[in-house]
C-alpha positions as CSV (number, residue, x, y, z in Angstrom):
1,X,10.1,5.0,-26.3
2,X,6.2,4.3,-27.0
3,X,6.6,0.3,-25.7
4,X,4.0,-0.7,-23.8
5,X,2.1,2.6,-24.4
6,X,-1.2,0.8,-24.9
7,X,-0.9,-1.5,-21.4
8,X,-0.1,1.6,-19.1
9,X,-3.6,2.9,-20.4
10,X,-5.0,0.0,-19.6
11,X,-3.2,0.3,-16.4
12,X,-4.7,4.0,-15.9
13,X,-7.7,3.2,-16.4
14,X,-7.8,0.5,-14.4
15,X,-6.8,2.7,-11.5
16,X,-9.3,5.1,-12.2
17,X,-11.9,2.8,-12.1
18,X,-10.6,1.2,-9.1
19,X,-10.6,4.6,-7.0
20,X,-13.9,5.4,-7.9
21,X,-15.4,1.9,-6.2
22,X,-13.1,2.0,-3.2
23,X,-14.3,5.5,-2.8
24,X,-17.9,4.0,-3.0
25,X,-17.2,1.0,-1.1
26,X,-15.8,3.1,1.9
27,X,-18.5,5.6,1.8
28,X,-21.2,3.2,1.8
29,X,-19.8,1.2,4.4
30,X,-19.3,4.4,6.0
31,X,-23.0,5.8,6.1
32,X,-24.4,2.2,7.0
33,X,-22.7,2.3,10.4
34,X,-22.4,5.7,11.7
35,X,-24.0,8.1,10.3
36,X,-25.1,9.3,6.6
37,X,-22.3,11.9,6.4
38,X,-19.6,10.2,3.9
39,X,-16.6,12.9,4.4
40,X,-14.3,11.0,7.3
41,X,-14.7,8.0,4.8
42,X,-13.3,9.9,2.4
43,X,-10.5,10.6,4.5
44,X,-9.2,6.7,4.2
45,X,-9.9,6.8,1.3
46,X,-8.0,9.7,-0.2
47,X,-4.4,7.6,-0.2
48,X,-5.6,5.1,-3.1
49,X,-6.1,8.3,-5.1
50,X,-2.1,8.1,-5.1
51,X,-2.6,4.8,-7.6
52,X,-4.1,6.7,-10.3
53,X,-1.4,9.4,-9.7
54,X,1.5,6.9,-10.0
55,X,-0.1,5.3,-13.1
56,X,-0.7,8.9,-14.7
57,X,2.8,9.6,-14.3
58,X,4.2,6.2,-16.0
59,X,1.5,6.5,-18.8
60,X,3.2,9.9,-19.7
61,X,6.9,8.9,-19.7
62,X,7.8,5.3,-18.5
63,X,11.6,6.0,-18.6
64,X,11.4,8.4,-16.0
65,X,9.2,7.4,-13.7
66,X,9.7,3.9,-14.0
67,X,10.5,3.5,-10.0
68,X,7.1,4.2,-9.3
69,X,6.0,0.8,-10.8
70,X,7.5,-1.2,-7.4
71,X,6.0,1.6,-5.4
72,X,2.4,0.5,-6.9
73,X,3.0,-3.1,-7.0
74,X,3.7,-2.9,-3.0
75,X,0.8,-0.5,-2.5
76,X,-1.6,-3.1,-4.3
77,X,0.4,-6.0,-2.5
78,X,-0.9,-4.1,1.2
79,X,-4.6,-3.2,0.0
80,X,-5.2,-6.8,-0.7
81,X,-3.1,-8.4,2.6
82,X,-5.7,-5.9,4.4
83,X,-8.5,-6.2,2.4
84,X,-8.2,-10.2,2.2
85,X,-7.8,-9.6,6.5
86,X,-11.2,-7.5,6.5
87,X,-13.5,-9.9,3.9
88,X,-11.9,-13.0,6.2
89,X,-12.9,-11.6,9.5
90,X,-16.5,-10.1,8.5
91,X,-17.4,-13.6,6.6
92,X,-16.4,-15.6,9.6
93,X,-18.5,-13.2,11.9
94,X,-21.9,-13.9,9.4
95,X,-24.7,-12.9,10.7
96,X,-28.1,-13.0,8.9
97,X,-28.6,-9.2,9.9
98,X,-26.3,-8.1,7.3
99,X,-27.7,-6.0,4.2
100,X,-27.8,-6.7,0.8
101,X,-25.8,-3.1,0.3
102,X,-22.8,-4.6,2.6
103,X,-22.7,-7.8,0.7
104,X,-22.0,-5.7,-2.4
105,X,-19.7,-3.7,-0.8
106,X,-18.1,-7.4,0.4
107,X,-18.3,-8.6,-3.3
108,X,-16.5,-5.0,-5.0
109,X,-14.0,-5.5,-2.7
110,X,-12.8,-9.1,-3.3
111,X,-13.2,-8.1,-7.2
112,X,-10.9,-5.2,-6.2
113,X,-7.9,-8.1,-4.7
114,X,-8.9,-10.1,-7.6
115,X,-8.6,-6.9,-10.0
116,X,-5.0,-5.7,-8.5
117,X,-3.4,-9.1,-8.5
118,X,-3.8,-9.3,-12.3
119,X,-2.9,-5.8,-12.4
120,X,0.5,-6.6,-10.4
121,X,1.1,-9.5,-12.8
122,X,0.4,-6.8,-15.6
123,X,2.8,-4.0,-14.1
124,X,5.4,-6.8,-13.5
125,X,5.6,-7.5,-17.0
126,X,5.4,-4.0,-18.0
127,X,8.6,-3.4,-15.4
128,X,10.6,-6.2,-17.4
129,X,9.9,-5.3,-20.6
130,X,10.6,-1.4,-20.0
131,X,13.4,-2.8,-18.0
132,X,14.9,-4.7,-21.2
133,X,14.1,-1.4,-22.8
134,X,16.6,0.5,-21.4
135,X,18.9,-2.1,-21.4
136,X,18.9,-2.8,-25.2
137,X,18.7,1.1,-25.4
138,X,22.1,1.8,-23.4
139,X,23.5,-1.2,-25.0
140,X,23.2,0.7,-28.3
141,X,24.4,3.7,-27.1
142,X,27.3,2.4,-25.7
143,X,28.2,0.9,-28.8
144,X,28.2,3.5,-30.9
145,X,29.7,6.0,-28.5
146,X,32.6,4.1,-28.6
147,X,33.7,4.0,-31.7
148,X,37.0,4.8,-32.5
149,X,38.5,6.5,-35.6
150,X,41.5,5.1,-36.9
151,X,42.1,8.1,-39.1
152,X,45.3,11.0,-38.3
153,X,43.7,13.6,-37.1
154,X,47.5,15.2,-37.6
155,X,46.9,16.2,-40.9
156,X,43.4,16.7,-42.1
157,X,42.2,13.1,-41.4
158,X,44.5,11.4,-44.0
C-alpha cells in the first residue's frame, strides 16, 4: 500500500532535520555553561535520535509498523510539555546577561514545539487514513474470501 507514501517523507525528513538542531541546541547550550566539551550533551541528546528511527521504519512499510505512530505522537507530546516547562522558566528568570547564542538556542527550540505540534497533527492524519486503509483492505478480503460456490462438487462441479 503506497498511501501516504509522500507525507511519511515529509515526516522523515522532518525528523531528521529536527535531530540535527536539538543536537545543536543541546550542545551549544552545553558548552556555554560548563565547559566547551559537547559529549555529555550528546548524551541527552541521543534519545530523540529514536524519532528519526520510528519515522524511518513507517516510511518503509506503514502496515507494519504502524504502532510506532502513537509511540511518536507521545514522544513529541513530552518534548514539548518539557521544552514549553524549560522556555517558560528561563524567560521568566530574564536577565540582560544572557547571549545572543542562548536566545537562538531559546528561539530553535520553541520552533521545535511549534514544528512537532504540526507534525503530530500530520501523523494523526496519517494514523487515520492508514487506519481506514486496512480497514477498507480487510473489508475486501473478507468479502471475497467468503464466497461460496453453489456448484456439486459431487460430480465434477455440475
Amino acid at each position: 500500500m503506497e498511501r501516504y507514501r509522500v507525507s511519511r517523507l515529509i515526516l522523515l525528513c522532518y525528523d531528521v532535520v529536527r535531530l540535527i538542531v536539538i543536537i545543536g541546541v543541546i550542545t551549544r547550550l552545553g558548552r556555554q555553561s560548563v565547559s566547551q566539551d559537547s559529549y555529555p550533551y550528546l548524551v541527552y541528546a541521543s534519545a530523540q535520535a529514536l524519532f528519526p528511527i520510528m519515522a524511518w521504519f513507517v516510511y518503509l512499510n506503514a502496515e507494519k509498523y504502524f504502532a510506532y505512530l502513537p509511540l511518536n505522537i507521545a514522544g513529541k507530546c513530552i518534548n514539548i510539555v518539557l521544552s514549553g516547562i524549560w522556555g517558560f522558566r528561563v524567560v521568566s528568570g530574564f536577565s540582560e546577561t544572557m547571549s545572543f547564542e542562548f536566545f537562538m538556542c531559546l528561539g530553535l527550540t520553541l520552533i521545535v514545539m511549534f514544528t512537532d505540534i504540526i507534525s503530530i497533527v500530520g501523523m494523526a492524519f496519517i494514523k487515520k487514513g492508514l487506519e481506514k486503509s486496512v480497514q477498507d483492505q480487510n473489508d475486501i478480503d473478507q468479502h471475497y474470501g467468503k464466497i461460496e460456490s453453489k456448484a456439486d462438487n459431487t460430480i465434477g462441479g455440475i
